[in-house]
C-alpha positions in Angstrom: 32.6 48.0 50.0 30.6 51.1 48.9 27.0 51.8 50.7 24.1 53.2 48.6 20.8 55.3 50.4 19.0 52.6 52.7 21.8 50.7 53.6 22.2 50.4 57.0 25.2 50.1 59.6 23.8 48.9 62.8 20.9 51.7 63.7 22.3 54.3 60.9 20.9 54.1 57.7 23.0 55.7 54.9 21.3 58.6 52.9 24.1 59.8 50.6 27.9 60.0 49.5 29.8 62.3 51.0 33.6 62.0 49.5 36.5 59.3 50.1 39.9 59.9 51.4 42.7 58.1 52.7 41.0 56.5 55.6 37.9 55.8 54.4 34.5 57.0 52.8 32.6 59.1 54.2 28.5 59.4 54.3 25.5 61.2 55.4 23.8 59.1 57.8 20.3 59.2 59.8 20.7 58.1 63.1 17.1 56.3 64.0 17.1 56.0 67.9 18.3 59.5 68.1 17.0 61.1 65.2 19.8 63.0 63.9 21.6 63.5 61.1 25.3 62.0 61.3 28.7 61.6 59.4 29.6 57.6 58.9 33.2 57.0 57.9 33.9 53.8 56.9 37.2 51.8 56.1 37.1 50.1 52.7 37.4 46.4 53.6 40.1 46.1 50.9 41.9 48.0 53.5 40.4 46.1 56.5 42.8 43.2 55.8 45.8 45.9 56.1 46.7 46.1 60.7 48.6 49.3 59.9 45.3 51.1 58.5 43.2 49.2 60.9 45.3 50.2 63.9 45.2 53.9 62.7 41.7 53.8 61.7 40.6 52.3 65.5 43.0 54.9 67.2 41.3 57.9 65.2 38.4 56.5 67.0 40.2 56.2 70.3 42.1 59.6 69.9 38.1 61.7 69.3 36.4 59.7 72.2 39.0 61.0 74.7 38.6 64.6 73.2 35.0 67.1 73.9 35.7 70.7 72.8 34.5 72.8 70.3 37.0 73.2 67.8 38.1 69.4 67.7 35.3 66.8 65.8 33.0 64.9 67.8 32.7 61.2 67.3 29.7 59.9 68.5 29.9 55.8 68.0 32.8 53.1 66.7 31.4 49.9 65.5 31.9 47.2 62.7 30.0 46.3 59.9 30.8 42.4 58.5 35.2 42.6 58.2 35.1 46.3 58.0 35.1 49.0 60.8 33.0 52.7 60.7 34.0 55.6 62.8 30.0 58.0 63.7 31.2 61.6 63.5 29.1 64.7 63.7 28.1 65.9 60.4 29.5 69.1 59.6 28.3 72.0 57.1 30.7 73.7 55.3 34.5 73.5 53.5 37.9 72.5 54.6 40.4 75.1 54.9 42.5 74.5 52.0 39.5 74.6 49.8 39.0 78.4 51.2 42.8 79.2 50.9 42.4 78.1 47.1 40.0 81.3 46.4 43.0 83.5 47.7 44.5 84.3 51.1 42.4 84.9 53.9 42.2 88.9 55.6 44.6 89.3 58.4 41.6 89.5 61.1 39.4 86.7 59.6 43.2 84.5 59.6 44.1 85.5 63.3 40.3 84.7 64.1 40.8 81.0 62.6 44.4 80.6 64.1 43.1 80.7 67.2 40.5 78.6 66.9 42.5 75.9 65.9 45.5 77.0 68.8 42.9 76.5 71.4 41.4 73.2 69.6 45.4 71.8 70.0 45.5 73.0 73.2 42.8 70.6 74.4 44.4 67.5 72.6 47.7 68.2 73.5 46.3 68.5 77.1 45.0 64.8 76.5 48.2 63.9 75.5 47.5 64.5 71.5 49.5 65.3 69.1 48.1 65.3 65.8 51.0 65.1 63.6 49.3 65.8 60.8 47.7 69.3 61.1 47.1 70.8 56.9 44.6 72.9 56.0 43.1 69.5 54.8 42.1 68.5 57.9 40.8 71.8 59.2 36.8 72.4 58.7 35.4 75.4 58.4 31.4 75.4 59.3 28.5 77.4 57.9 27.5 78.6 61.2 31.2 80.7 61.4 32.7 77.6 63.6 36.2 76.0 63.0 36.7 72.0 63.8 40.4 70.3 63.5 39.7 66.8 61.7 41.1 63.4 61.2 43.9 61.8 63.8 44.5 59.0 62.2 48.7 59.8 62.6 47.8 61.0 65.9 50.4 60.0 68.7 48.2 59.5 72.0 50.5 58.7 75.2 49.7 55.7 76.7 48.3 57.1 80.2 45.2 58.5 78.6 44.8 55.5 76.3 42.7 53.0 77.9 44.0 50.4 75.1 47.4 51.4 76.2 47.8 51.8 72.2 51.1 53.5 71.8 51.9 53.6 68.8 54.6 55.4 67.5 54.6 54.2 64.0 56.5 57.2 61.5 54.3 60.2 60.2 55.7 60.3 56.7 54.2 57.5 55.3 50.2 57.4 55.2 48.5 55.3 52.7 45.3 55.4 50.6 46.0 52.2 49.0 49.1 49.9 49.7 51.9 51.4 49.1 50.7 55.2 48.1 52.5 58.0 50.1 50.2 60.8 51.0 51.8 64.7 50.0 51.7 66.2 53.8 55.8 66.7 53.6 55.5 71.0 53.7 53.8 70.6 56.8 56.3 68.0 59.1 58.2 69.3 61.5 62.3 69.4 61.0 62.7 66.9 63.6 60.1 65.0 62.4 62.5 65.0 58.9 65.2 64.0 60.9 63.8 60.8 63.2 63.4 62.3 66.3 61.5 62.5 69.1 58.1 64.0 68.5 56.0 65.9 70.8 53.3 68.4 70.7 55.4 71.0 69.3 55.4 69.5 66.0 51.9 70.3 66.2 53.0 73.7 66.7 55.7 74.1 63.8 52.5 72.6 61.5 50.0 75.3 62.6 52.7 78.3 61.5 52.5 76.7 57.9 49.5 76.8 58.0 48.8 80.6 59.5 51.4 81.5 56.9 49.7 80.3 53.8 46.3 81.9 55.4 48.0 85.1 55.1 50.1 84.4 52.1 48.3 82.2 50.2 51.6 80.3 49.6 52.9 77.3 51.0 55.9 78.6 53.5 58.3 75.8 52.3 57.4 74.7 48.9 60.3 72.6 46.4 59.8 71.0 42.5 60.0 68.0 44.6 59.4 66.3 48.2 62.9 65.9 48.6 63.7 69.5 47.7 60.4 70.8 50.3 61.9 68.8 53.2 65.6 70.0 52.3 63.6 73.8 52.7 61.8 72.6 56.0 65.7 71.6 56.9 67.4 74.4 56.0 65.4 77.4 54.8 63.7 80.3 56.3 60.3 80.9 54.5 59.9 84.6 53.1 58.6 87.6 55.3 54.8 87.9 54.9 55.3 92.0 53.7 57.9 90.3 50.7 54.8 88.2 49.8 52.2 91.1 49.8 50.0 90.0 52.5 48.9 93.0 55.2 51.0 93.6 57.5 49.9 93.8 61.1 52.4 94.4 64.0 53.1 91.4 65.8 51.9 88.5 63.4 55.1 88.3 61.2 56.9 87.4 65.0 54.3 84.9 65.7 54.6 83.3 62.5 58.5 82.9 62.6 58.4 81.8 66.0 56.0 79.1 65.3 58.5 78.0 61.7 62.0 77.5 64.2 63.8 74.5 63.5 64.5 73.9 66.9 61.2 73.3 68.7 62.9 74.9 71.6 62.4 78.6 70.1 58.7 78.0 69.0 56.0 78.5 71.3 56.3 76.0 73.9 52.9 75.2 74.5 49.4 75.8 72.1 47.6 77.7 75.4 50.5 80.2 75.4 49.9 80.3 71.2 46.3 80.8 71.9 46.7 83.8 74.4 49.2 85.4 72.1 46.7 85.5 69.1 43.9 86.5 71.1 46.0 89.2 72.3 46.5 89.8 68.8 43.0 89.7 67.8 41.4 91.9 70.0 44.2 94.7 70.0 43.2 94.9 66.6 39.3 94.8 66.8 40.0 97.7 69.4 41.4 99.9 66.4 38.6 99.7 63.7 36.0 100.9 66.9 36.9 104.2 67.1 36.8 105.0 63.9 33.8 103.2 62.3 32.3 106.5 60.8 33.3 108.4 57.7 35.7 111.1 58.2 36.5 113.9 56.0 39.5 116.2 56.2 41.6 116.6 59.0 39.5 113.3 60.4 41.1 111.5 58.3 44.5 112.3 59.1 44.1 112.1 62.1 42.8 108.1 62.1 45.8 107.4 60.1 48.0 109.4 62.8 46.2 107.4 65.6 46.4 104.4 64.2 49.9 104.4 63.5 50.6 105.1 66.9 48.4 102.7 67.9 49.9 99.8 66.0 53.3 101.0 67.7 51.3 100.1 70.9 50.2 96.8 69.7 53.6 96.3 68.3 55.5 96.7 71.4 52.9 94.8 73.6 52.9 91.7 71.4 56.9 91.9 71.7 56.9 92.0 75.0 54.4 89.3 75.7 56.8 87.1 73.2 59.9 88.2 75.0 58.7 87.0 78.3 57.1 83.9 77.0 59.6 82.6 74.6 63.1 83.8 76.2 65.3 80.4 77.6 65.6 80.6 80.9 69.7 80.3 81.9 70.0 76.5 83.4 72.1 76.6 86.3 75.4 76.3 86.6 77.5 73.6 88.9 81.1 73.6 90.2 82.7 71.4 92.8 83.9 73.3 95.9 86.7 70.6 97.4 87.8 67.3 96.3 88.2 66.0 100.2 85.8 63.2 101.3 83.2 63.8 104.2 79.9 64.5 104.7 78.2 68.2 104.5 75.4 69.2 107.8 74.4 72.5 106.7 75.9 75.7 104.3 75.1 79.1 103.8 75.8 82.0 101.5 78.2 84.6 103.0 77.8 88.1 102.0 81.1 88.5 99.7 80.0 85.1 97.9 81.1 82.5 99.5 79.4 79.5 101.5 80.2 78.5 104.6 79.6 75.2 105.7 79.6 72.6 108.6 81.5 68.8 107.2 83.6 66.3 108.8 86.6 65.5 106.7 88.5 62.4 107.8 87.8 62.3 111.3 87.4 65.7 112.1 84.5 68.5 112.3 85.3 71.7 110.7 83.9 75.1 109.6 85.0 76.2 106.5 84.4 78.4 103.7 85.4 78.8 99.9 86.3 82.2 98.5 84.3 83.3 96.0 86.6 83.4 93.1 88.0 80.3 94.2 87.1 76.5 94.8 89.4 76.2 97.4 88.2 76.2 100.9 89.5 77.8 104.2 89.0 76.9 108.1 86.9 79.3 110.2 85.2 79.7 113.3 82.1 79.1 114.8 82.0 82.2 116.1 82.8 83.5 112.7 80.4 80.9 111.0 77.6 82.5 113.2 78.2 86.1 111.3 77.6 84.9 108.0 
């Protein structure tokens, strides 16, 4: 099914092509009882016949209509046209991010300025219980007006408690389709457990967005093979290069932020988007606060001296970011469990005693006791109350 200008879907009357993707095609739209200008995406009703596109094509829908903030795309209306199914969107102004990255990599400041923007736009899905699973630069739109939207969740996982179609579906990410059959190239993106089959969550999202800061900066895909097998082999077992090996600007801090965000085990990478976001904000305006001062032209000994200060000052930002990280991403120690007797009875009350121990109240077979375990040792020792009392 393709549309031509005047054709209408419900009260939207088509004006012109936009493109075609995966999903669907995509046109500028006039919406007549609100008299707007919209985006209509439509699935192909060769591909309406298919419930795996349809299902992922209606929970797209779903996925936008539980999400309102400004770095995620608006959907506006959901509705069907004959056998085939249109998603309304708002209609953005602009070019995707991988068009941009394709002129050359993107300044360090305009690059943290964009990483947040989508950090903070996965922070509001995830808190919906949203992961994408399919974060590229692709699907991220940059806007004339300076604004940054994250696009299309078709291969987005939604947990079922903010579904009202209770829709989970949990289908595998690798394999998208344009037509039957056609895998879609998203594999330097996934996630090594993703690789692996297992459980997905939203820091998948997270492993996604450090490819994606790192070929900002780079210009370069951070895991990159003659083949998919020999990308997702990398994504398995490689580290990507530094960001100073590949040329791009080095600004203290980012190169941690990046690696952090590339771990293999999701339990070293950020552990949530919000505490992604803070970091590159952080980031952002320590070095905003650097070019201030030193706006003018300087001659001379000015000019040594701003390349003094700012040395210094990166040393600042340096150790700051690195100590936000530390406290952020360090494991907390689980705790630790021993059994103190192997007799049978019940336990009233225990305390610590000051050389280590605990002292506690039981009854072991028949009889009511006081006693306490040494602290080096399991075994435990009768006292008295009196002596219970000091501890």
């Amino acid at each position: 099914m393709h549309l031509h200008p005047g054709d209408k879907l419900g009260r939207y009357e088509i004006v012109s092509f936009i493109g075609a993707g995966g999903m669907g095609q995509v046109y500028r739209a006039r919406d007549a009882q609100l008299a707007r200008e919209v985006a209509v995406k439509l699935l192909p009703t060769a591909s309406a016949g298919n419930p795996q596109i349809v299902t992922r094509f209606q929970q797209e829908a779903r996925a936008l209509g539980l999400l309102n903030h400004p770095n995620l795309v608006t959907v506006y209306d959901f509705g069907t046209s004959g056998d085939s199914f249109y998603i309304v969107l708002e209609l953005l102004e602009g070019e995707t991010l991988r068009e941009r990255i394709t002129r050359g990599p993107l300044s360090p400041r305009r690059a943290i300025q964009y990483a947040t923007s989508i950090a903070r736009g996965m922070a509001a899905a995830h808190d919906r219980g949203i992961v994408h699973r399919d974060l590229k630069p692709e699907n991220v739109f940059l806007t004339k007006s300076g604004g940054l939207k994250i696009l299309d969740f078709g291969l987005a996982k939604m947990n079922p408690a903010f579904d009202l179609f209770a829709a989970d579906d949990d289908s595998p990410t690798l394999v998208g389709v344009s037509q039957p059959g056609m895998v879609i190239g998203t594999v330097g993106y996934i996630a090594p457990e993703q690789l692996r089959g297992e459980a997905v969550d939203h820091r998948a999202d997270i492993f996604a967005f450090g490819g994606i800061l790192f070929e900002m900066l780079t210009g370069k895909r951070a895991f990159k093979g003659p083949t998919a097998v020999a990308t997702m082999s990398a994504i398995l077992n490689d580290d990507p290069a530094s960001l100073q090996d590949l040329g791009s600007a080095a600004i203290p801090g980012l190169d941690l932020i990046v690696a952090r965000c590339l771990e293999k085990d999701p339990e070293n990478r950020f552990q949530s988007a919000h505490d992604l976001a803070l970091a590159l904000e952080a980031l952002g305006s320590s070095t905003d606060s650097l070019a201030i001062p030193f706006a003018a032209r300087l001659r001379g000994s000015a000019r040594r001296f701003k390349r003094y200060a700012l040395t210094a000052a990166a040393a600042l930002v340096a150790a700051a970011i690195g100590a936000f990280l530390w406290t952020r991403l360090q494991p907390h120690p689980q705790p630790r469990y021993r059994q103190l007797t192997f007799r049978r009875g019940d336990i009233s009350a225990a305390r610590f005693t000051p050389d280590g121990g605990i002292a506690y109240s039981a009854a072991w077979e028949g009889g009511h006791i006081r006693s306490t375990p040494r602290a080096w040792t399991p075994s435990s020792r009768a006292i008295s109350s009196s002596a219970a009392m000091n501890c």
